[in-house]
N, C-alpha and C positions, 0 to 999 in steps of 0.2 A: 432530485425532487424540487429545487428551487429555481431551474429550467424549466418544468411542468406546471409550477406557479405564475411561472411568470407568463406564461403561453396560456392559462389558464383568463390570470385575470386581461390580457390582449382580447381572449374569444369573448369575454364577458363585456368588453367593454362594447363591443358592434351588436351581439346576441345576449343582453340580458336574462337572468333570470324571472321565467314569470312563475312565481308560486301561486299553487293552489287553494293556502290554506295557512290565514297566519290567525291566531283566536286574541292580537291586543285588544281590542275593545273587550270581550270579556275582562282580561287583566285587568284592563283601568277600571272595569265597574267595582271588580273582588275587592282591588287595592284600598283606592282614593274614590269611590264614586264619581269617577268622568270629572275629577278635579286635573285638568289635566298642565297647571300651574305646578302640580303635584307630582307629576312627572312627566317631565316636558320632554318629548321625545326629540329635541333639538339636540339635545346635548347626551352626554351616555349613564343610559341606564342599567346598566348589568348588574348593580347590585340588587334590582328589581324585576326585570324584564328580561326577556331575550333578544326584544328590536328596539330599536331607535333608529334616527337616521343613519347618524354616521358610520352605523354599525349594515345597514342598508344599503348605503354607499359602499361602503368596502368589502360587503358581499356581493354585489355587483346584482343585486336586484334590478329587474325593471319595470316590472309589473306587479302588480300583490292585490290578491283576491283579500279582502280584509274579511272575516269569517264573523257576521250580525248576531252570532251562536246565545240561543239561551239553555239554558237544562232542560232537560225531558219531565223533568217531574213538575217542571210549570206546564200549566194547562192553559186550553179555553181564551180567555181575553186576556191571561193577564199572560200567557206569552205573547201573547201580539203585544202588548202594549210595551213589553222589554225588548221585544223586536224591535220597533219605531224609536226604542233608547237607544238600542245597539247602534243603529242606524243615522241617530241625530249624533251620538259620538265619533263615528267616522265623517260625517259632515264637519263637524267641529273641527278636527282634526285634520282637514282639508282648508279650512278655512284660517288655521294656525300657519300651516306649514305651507306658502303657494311655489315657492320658489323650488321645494322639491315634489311633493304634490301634486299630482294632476287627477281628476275628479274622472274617469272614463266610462263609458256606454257601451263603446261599439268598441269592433276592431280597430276602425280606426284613428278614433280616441287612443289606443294603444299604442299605432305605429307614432301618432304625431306626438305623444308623454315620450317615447322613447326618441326622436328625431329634436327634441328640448330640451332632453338631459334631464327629465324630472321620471319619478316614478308613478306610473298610471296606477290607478286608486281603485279597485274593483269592490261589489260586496257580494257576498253569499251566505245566503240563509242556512243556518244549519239544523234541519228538522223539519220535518211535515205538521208538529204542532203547533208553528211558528203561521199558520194558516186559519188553524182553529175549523176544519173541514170545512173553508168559504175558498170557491174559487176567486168572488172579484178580492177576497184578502190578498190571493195570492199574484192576480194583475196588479191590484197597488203597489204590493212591493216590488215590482218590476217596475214601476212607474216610478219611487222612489228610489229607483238607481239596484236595486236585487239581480246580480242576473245569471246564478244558480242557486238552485237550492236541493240539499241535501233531505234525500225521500224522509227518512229517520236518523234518531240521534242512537242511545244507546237502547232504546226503552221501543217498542212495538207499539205503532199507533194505529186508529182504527180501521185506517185503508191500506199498512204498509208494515210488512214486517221487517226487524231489525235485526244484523247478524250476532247482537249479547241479549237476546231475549229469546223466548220458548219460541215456537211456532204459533201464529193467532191466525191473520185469513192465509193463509198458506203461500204468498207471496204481495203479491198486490190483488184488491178488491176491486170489485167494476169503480167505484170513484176513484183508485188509485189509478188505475187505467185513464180514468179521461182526467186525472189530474195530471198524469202526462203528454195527453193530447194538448192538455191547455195548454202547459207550458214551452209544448213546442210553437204551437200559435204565438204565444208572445214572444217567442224567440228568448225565454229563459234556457239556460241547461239544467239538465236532469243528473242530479249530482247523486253516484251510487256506492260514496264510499258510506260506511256503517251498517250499510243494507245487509237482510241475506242473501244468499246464493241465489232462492229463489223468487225475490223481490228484482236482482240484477237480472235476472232471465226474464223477467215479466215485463219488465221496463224495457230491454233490446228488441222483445219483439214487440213493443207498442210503437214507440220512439222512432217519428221519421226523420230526425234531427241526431247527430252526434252526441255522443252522452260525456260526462267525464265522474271518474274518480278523484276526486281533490285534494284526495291524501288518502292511499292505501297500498298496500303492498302485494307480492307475490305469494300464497300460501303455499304454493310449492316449494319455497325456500324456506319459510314459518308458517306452519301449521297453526295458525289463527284465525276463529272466523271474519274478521275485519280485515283479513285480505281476501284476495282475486286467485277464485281458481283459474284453472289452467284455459278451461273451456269457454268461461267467459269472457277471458283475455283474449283466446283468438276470434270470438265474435267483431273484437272492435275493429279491426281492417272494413269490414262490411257498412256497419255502423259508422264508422270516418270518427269514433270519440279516440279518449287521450287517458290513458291512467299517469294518474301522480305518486310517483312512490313516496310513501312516508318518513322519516326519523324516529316514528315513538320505539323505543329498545324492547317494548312487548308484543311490538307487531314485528319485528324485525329480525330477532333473534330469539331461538326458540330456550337459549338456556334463561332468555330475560322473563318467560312467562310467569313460572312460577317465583319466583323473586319476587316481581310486580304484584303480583296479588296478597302477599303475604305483605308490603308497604302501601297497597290499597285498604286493607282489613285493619294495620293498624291506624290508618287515620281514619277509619268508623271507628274505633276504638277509642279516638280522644273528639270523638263528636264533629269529625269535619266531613266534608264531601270530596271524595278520595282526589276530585277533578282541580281543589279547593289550591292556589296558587298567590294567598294572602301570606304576608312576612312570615305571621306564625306557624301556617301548616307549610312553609318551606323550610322552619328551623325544625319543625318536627320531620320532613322526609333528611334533613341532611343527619339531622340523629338517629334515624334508622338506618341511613347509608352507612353511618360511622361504625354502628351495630354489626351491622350485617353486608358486607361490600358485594356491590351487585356486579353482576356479570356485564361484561362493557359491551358494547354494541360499539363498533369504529365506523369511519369514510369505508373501509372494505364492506363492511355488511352491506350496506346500502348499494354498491357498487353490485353486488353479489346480485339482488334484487332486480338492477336493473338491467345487469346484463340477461336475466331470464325472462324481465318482462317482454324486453330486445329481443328474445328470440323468439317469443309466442306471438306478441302482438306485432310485432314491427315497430323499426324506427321511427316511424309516421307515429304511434300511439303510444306516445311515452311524453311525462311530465315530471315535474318536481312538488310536490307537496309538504314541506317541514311539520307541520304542526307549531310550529313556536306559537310560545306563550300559552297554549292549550297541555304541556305536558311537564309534569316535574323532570324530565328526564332524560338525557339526546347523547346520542354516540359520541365517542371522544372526535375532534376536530369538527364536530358539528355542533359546537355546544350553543351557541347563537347564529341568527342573520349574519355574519360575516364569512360562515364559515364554508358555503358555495364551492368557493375558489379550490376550496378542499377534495371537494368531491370532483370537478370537474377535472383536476390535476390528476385523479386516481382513475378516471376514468379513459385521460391520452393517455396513462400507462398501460392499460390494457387494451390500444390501438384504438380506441374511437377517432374517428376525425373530427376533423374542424367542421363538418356538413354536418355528419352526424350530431356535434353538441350543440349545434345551430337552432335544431330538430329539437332538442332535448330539450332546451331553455328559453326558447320562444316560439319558434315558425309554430308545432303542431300546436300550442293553446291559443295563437292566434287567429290562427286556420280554424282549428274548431267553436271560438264565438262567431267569426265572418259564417261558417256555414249555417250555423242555428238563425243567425240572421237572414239569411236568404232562404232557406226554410220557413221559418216566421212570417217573412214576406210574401212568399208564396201563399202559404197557406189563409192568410189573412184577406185575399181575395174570392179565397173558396170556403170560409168557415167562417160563421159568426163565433163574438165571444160567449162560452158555454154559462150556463146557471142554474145546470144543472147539482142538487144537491146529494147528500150522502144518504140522506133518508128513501131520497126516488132510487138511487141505484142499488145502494147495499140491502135497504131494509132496514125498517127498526133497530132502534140497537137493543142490544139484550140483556 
C-alpha cells in the first residue's frame, strides 16, 4: 500500500485533482461570518473545516470548483443577495491567498494555475434559486466568475424539480428549458447533481453543451435519489459531460441511509439545520455518533462507485466531487482534502492506469469547461441573449 501511495501522490503531482464540489465559503459564513482572520486557511484547520491549504497541497488538488451554495429555504432577493456574499468571499479568499490561489474562467485559466503550481479557483452556484427566475441574474453570475450552476438544491423550485422533494412541474418547465438554453449560450455548465431523474433527462435532451454532475454518485450501487441512474449515466458519452462521484456516507452506502436520517432528525430536534456545520451542531453529531456508531463508508466504497460509474459512462465521463465542508460526515481515509491520494492508491489496486487517473482527476473536467466554451461561442453568434421571463413561459403561478 505504501508503493501505491507513493505512485499515487507522483500521478497527482502532473494530473491534479479537479473537484467538483468543495461548500468552504458556506462554512466560513455558519462559522465566523467570512471573518476569515478567524480561520485562515493558510495554516491547518481540522479542528474546524475540512480544507485549508496545506491540507490541499497534500491532497494533491489542482483545481476546486468553490460551491457560492445558499439554502433552499432562502428565496427571491435575498438568496441573490447571499449569493453575491458567497461569491465576494471566494474573491476575498483569492485575494488572501495569491501564491496558492489562482482566480480561473476558462480552461485555460486551469491549465496555466496548474503549469504555476497554484490551485485554479472555480465557483458554482448551487440552486436555481440562487437566480430568483431572472435570466440576466443568471448571466451576471457568470459575469462574476459562476461557471456552473446547480438546477436545484434540495427543495423543488418553480422551473426545476429536485431529487428530495415530491414531484412539482414534472422535470423541468418550458423556463427551465431555456434556462438551459441560456446557460449554454453563456457557456455556464448545467450542474445536475440534486436534481431528479427526471429534471436530468429534461436537461440532456435540451443541452447542446456537456452537462456535469458536481458531486453525485451511482444509484446502482446506493439506491438514493441524489445519485445517477444507470440510464442517465450512459447518456453522457453522447452529451460529452462528466459525473463526480461524491463522499457523503448517505449517498454512498446504502447501510449509511438510514443512520443519517435518524442524526438528521436529531439536529431538528435541538433546533439546527440538519446541513448546520457550526462548532455546536458538530459537538451535537459527534454525541450522537458517540450514541449511536454509524456505519462507515471507506476509500473502497467510493472506489466501488467509480468503477461502475466506469463502466456505464466511460472513462471519458468520470470526475471527483468530495463535498467537503458541505457534510458532517466522509468515509474513513477520506476524512478531509488530503485524503485524494487515498482513493487514487485504491484505485492502481484495482488496475486503473496511470491514463485512466489522468482522465479521472483532470483531463475530462477540463475537456468539459473547454467544450461549454466553444459551444457558448458558437452559439453566441446565432442567439441573442434571452429575456425571456417565467410568467411568458410557464404562466401565472398559482
Amino acid at each position: 500500500m505504501t508503493d501505491r501511495l507513493d505512485r499515487a501522490r507522483e500521478l497527482l503531482a502532473e494530473y491534479p485533482v479537479v473537484d467538483g464540489h468543495n461548500d468552504l465559503p458556506w462554512a466560513l459564513r455558519e462559522q465566523v461570518n467570512y471573518d476569515l482572520d478567524a480561520r485562515d486557511i493558510a495554516t491547518d484547520q481540522s479542528a474546524h473545516l475540512h480544507t485549508d491549504i496545506p491540507r490541499l497541497r497534500a491532497g494533491g488538488v489542482g483545481a476546486q470548483f468553490w460551491s457560492v451554495y445558499v439554502r433552499s429555504d432562502m428565496a427571491g432577493d435575498d438568496a441573490v443577495s447571499a449569493t453575491l456574499e458567497q461569491i465576494d468571499a471566494v474573491a476575498e479568499l483569492l485575494e488572501r491567498h495569491p501564491a496558492d490561489l489562482r482566480r480561473a474562467l476558462t480552461a485555460d485559466d486551469m491549465e496555466t494555475a496548474r503549469s504555476e503550481g497554484r490551485i485554479a479557483s472555480l465557483m458554482g452556484a448551487e440552486g436555481g434559486h440562487s437566480i430568483h427566475n431572472s435570466l440576466g441574474t443568471l448571466r451576471a453570475l457568470h459575469t462574476l466568475g459562476v461557471r456552473y450552476m446547480t438546477l436545484t438544491h434540495n427543495d423543488n423550485i418553480a422551473w426545476a424539480d429536485s431529487a428530495t422533494d415530491d414531484p412539482g412541474v414534472g422535470g423541468l418547465s418550458p423556463f427551465g428549458h431555456e434556462v438551459v438554453r441560456e446557460m449554454n449560450r453563456t457557456g455556464m455548465l448545467v450542474d445536475l447533481s440534486h436534481v431528479a431523474a427526471t429534471t436530468m433527462r429534461d436537461a440532456l435532451a435540451t443541452s447542446t453543451a456537456p452537462v456535469i454532475f458536481s458531486h453525485s454518485s451511482a444509484r446502482a450501487i446506493c439506491d438514493h435519489p441524489r445519485n445517477i441512474p444507470d440510464d442517465v449515466l450512459a447518456q453522457l458519452p453522447a452529451n460529452g459531460g462528466i459525473a463526480m462521484a461524491t463522499f457523503v456516507p448517505k449517498f454512498v452506502l446504502p447501510e449509511a441511509v438510514a443512520w443519517t436520517r435518524a442524526a438528521d432528525e436529531n439536529m431538528r430536534a435541538q433546533g439546527l439545520h440538519h446541513l448546520d456545520t457550526t462548532e455546536r451542531a458538530m459537538k451535537i453529531h459527534a454525541a450522537f455518533e458517540a450514541a449511536n456508531p454509524r456505519p462507515m463508508a471507506t476509500v473502497a466504497t467510493i472506489a466501488d462507485h467509480l468503477d461502475h460509474m466506469r463502466e456505464v459512462a466511460g472513462i471519458d465521463h468520470i470526475g471527483i466531487g468530495g463535498d467537503y465542508d458541505g457534510t458532517a460526515f466522509l468515509p474513513q481515509g477520506l476524512e478531509d482534502v488530503a485524503g485524494y491520494p487515498n482513493l487514487i492508491a485504491e484505485l492502481l489496486g484495482r488496475g486503473w492506469s496511470a491514463a485512466d487517473l489522468a482522465k479521472l482527476t483532470w483531463q475530462n473536467a477540463v475537456r468539459v469547461l473547454r467544450a461549454a466554451e466553444d459551444v457558448a461561442r458558437d452559439l453566441r453568434t446565432r442567439r441573442s441573449p434571452s429575456h425571456a421571463t417565467i410568467e411568458q413561459l410557464d404562466g401565472p403561478a398559482v
